[in-house]
VEXMAR-144319 format. One line per field, with one value per residue (C-alpha): z, y, x; residue number from 1; residue in one letter. Coordinates in steps of 0.1 Angstrom, whole numbers, padded with zeros to 4 digits, always signed. Last residue first. Example, Ala and Ser with C-alpha at 12.3 -4.5 7.8 and 13.67 -1.06 7.14 Angstrom:
% VEXMAR-144319
pz = [+0071|+0078]
py = [-0011|-0045]
px = [+0137|+0123]
num = [2|1]
residu = [S|A]
END
This chain:
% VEXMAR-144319
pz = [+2422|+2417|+2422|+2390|+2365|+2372|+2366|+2337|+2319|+2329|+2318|+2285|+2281|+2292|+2253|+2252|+2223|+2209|+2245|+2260|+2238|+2244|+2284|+2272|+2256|+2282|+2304|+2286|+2282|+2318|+2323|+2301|+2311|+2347|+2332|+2309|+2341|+2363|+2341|+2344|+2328|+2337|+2338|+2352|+2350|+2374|+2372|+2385|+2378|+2369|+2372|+2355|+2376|+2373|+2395|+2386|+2393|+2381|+2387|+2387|+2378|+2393|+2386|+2421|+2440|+2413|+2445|+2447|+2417|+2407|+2427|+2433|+2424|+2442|+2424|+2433|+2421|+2384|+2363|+2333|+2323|+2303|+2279|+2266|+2243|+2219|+2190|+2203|+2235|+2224|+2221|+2256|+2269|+2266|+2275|+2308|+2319|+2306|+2330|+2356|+2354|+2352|+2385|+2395|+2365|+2329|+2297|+2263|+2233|+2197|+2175|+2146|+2118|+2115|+2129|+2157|+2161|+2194|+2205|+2238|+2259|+2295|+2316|+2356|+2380|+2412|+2444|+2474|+2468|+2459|+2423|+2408|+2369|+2360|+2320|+2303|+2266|+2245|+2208|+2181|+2203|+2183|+2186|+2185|+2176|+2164|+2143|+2161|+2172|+2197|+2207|+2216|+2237|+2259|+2257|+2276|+2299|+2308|+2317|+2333|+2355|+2370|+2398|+2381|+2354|+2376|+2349|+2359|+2319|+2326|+2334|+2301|+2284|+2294|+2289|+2249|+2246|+2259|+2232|+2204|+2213|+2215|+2183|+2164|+2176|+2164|+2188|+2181|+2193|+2225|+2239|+2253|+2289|+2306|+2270|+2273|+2304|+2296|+2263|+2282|+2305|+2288|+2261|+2291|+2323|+2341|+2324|+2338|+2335|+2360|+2366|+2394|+2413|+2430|+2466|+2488|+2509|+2489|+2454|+2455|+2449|+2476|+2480|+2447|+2424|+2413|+2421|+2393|+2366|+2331|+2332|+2369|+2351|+2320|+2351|+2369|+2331|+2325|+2362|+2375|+2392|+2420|+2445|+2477|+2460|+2470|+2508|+2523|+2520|+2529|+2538|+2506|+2500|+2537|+2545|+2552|+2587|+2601|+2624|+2613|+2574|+2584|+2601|+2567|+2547|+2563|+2570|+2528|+2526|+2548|+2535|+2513|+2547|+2552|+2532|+2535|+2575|+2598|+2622|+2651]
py = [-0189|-0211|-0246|-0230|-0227|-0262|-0276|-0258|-0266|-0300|-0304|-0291|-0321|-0343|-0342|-0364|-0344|-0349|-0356|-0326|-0303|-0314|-0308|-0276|-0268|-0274|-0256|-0226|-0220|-0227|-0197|-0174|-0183|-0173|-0140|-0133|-0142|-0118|-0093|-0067|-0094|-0112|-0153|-0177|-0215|-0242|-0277|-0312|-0345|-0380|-0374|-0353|-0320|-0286|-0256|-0222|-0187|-0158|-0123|-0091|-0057|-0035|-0020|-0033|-0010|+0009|+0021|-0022|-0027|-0061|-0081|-0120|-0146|-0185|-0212|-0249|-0288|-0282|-0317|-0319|-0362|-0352|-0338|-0371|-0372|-0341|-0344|-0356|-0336|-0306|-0287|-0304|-0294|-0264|-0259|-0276|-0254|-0222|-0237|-0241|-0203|-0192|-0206|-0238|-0248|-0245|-0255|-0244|-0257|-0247|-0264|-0252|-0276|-0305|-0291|-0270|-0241|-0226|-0214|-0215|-0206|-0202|-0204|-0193|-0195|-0179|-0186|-0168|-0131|-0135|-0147|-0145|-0147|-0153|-0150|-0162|-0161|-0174|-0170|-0178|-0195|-0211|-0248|-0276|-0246|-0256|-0222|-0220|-0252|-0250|-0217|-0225|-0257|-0227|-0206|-0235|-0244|-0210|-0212|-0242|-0232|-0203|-0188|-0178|-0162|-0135|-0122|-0087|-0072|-0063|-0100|-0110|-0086|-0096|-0133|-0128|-0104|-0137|-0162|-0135|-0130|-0167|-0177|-0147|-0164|-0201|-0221|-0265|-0256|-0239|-0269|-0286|-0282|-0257|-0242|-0233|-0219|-0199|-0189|-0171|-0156|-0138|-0122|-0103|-0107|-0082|-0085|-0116|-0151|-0165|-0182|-0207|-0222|-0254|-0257|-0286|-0263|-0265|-0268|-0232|-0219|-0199|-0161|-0156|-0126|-0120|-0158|-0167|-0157|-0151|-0166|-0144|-0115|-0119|-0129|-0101|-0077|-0097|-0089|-0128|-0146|-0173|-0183|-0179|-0183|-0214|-0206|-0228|-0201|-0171|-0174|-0156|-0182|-0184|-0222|-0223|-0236|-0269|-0272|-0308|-0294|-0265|-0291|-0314|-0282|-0273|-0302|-0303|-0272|-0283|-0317|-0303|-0294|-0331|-0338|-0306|-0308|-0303|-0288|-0305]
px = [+0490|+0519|+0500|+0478|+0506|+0520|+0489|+0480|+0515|+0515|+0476|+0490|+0519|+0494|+0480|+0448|+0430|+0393|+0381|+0406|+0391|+0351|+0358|+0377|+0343|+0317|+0337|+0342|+0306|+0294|+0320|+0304|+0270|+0277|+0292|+0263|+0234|+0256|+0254|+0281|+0306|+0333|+0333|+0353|+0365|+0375|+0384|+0377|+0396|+0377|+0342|+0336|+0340|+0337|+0342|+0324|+0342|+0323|+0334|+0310|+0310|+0289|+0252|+0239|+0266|+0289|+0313|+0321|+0336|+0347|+0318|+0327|+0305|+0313|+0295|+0305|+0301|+0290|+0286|+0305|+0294|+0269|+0292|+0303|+0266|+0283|+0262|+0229|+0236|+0246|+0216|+0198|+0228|+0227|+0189|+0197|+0226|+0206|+0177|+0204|+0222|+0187|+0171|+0160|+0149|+0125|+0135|+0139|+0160|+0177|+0199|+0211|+0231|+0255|+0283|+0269|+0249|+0233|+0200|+0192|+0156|+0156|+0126|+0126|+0099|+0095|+0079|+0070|+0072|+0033|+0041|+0080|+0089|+0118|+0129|+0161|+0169|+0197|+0212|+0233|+0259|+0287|+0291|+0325|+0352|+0385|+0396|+0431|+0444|+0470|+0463|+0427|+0446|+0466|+0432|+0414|+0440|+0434|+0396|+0403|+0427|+0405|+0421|+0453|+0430|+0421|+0394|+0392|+0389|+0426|+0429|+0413|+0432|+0463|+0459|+0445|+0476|+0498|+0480|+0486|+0523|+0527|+0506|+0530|+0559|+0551|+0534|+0539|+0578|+0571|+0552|+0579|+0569|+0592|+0596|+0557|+0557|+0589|+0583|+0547|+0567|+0592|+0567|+0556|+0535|+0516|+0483|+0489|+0509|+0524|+0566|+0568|+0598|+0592|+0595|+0611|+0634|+0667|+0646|+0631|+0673|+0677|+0675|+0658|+0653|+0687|+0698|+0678|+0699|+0689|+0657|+0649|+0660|+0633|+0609|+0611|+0612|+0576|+0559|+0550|+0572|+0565|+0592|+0572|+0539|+0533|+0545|+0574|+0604|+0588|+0546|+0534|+0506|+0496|+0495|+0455|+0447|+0433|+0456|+0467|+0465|+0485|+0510|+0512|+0519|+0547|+0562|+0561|+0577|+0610|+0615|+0644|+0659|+0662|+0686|+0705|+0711|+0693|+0719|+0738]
num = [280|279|278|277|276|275|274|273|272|271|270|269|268|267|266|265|264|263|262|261|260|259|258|257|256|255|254|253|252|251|250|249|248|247|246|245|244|243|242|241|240|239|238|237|236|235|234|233|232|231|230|229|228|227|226|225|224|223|222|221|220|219|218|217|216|215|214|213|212|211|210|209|208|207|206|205|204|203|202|201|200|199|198|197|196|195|194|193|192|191|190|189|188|187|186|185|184|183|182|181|180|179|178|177|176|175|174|173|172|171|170|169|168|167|166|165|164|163|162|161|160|159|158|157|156|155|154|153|152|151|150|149|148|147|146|145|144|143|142|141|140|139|138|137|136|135|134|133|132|131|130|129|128|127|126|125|124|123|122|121|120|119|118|117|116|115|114|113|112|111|110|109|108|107|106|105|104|103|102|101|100|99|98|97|96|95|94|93|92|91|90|89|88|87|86|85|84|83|82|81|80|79|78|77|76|75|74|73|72|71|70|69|68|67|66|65|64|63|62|61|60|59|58|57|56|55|54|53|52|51|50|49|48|47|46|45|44|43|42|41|40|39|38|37|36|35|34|33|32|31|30|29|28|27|26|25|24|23|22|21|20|19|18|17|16|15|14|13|12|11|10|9|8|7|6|5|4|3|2|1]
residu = [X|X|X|X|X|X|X|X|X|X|X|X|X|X|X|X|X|X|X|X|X|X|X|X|X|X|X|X|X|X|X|X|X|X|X|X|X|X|X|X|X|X|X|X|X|X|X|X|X|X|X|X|X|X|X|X|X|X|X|X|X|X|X|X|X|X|X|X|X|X|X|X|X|X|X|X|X|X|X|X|X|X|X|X|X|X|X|X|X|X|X|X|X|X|X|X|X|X|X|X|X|X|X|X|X|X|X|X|X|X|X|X|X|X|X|X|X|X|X|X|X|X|X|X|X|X|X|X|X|X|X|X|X|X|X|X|X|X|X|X|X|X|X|X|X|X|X|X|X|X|X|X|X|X|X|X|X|X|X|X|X|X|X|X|X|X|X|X|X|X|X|X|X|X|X|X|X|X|X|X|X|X|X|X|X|X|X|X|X|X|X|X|X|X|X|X|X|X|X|X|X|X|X|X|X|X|X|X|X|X|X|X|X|X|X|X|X|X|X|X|X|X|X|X|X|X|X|X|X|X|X|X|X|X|X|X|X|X|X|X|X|X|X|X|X|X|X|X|X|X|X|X|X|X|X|X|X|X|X|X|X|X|X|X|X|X|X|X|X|X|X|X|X|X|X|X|X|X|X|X]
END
């Protein structure tokens, strides 16, 4: 006897519930069962794969319990960018110039080293900038950060922000436990008469990544925060060759999705996001 169709479509989801028993990671590219098994990404891939999918898949994703899955990169082309937004209903509130500009935004970023498909907040965040061009809730005029360290035992760090919102420039200093939390603290100390929701954003990890290893101290580095507040948790990334100006890149961009989604409940963009991420 064979397996048989029915539960065949149970096959990725067996998969998953033995890696968790062993405690291993499903290996994204494992055939068949792996996330990234029916992903797309390269734009004249996915332009095929729209047209008929059989070209680039051996089965359809749905026989096994997959899902099929089209990325966005410095990669991708006009192709994929319809095809996330079609896939949710969101092409019609982007007119062609918003898509070609939201899909150069994407390629640059990654080209910059911004591995978007790790950071879902960070492009949920350009998918709801592309939904309303011009909505910014603060602008940052300024910052400051300074350490000092005493007998190589204890240091001190100061940050001051200055930043300008809707009803005028706001600027605060503090001290903490490092710059990326003084600049944390000063933030919000800005935004907190305006913005009082924002309290809620707390950070819950801090991974940095270095882009080009041959440049030693002077590299490139890669951000990746992860968010939470309370009620879903979310990642976002910064790229710069200051650590301090990528960290504060990425404390940015979650402060203002978080302010996005509160002026806009619109599931049909978390689709899109969460979609796009399981793919990675």
């Amino acid at each position: 006897s064979t397996i048989g169709a029915d539960r065949l479509a149970n096959l990725s989801s067996v998969a998953r519930f033995v890696a968790e028993l062993a405690n291993l990671p499903l290996r994204a590219d494992q055939p068949y069962v792996g996330r990234s098994a029916f992903a797309h990404k390269g734009g004249v891939h996915v332009s095929a794969v729209l047209k008929d999918a059989a070209t680039y898949e051996h089965v359809p994703p749905g026989t096994v319990g997959n899902r099929q899955r089209v990325l966005l990169s410095d990669l991708s082309g006009r192709a994929n960018i319809l095809y996330k937004l079609k896939q949710h209903g969101l092409a019609d509130r982007l007119s062609e110039e918003a898509r070609r500009e939201l899909l150069e935004r994407i390629k640059h970023l990654e080209y910059r080293g911004y591995e978007l498909e790790a950071a879902e907040g960070t492009f949920e965040l350009l998918v709801r900038e592309a939904l309303h061009p011009g909505l910014r809730f603060f602008e940052l005029v300024n910052f400051e950060v300074t350490t000092r360290m005493d007998d190589d035992k204890h240091s001190r760090t100061t940050a001051t922000v200055t930043v300008k919102t809707r009803d005028g420039v706001h600027t605060a200093s503090a001290s903490g436990h490092g710059p990326v939390n003084a600049l944390d603290i000063c933030l919000r100390q800005c935004l907190s008469s305006v913005y009082p929701s924002i309290a809620q954003v707390r950070l819950t990890d801090y991974k940095v990544r270095v882009l080009d290893s041959k440049k030693g101290t002077a590299a490139k580095v890669r951000v990746l925060i992860e968010w939470s507040d309370q009620r879903r948790s979310w990642t976002t990334v910064g790229v710069s060759d200051n650590i301090i100006e990528a960290s504060w890149r990425a404390l940015v961009d979650a402060i203002r999705l978080e302010l996005m989604r509160l002026s806009e409940q619109d599931e049909s963009i978390e689709k899109v996001v969460e979609d796009y991420c399981w793919g990675v």
